[in-house]
C-alpha positions in Angstrom: 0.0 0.0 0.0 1.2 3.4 -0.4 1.1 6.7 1.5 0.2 10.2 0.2 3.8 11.1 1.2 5.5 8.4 -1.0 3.1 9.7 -3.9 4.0 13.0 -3.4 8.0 12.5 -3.1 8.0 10.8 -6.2 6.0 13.7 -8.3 8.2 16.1 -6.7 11.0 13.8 -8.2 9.7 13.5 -11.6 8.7 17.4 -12.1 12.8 17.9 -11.8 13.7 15.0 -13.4 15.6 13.0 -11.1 15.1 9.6 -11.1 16.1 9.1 -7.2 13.8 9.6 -5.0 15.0 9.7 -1.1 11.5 9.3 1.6 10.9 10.8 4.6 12.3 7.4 6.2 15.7 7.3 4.8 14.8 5.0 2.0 16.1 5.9 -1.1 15.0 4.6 -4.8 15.9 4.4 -8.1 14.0 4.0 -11.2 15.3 3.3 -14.2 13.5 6.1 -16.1 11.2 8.9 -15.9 8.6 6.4 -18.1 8.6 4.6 -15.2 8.1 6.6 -12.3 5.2 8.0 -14.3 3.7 4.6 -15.0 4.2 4.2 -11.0 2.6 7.1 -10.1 -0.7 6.7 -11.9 -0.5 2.8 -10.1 -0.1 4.9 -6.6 -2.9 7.4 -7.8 -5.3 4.4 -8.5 -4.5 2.8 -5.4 -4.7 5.6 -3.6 -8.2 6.5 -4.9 -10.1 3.7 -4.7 -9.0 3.2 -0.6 -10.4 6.4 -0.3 -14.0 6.1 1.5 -16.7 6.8 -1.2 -19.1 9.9 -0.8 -22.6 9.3 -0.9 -25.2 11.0 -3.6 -28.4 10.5 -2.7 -31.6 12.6 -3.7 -35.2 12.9 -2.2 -38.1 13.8 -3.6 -40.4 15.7 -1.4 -44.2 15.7 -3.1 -46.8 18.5 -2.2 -50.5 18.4 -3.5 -51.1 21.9 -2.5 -53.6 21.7 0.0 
């Protein structure tokens, strides 16, 4: 699973072009190419998005005869 933070990090890494990307824990990575870290960051995006809980549309219809 992955963390806004990650996400973020790595779009911060791609708009400047570096392909290293050090976290917030010390980790560092590497991708091979900026390709890649965009492929990996619309994977992140999706699985970010669908843990996200949904938001409810509903509608109700209220009926008045006028009397």
């Amino acid at each position: 699973m992955y963390s806004e933070a990650q996400l973020k990090a790595l779009k911060e890494a791609y708009a400047s072009g570096a392909t290293t990307v050090r976290l917030s824990s010390g980790d560092q990575i590497s991708y091979r190419s900026l390709q890649e870290m965009k492929e990996i960051i619309r994977t992140m995006e999706v699985s970010l998005a669908t843990n996200k809980p949904r938001r409810r549309m509903g509608y109700t219809m209220r009926v008045n005869k006028g009397l």
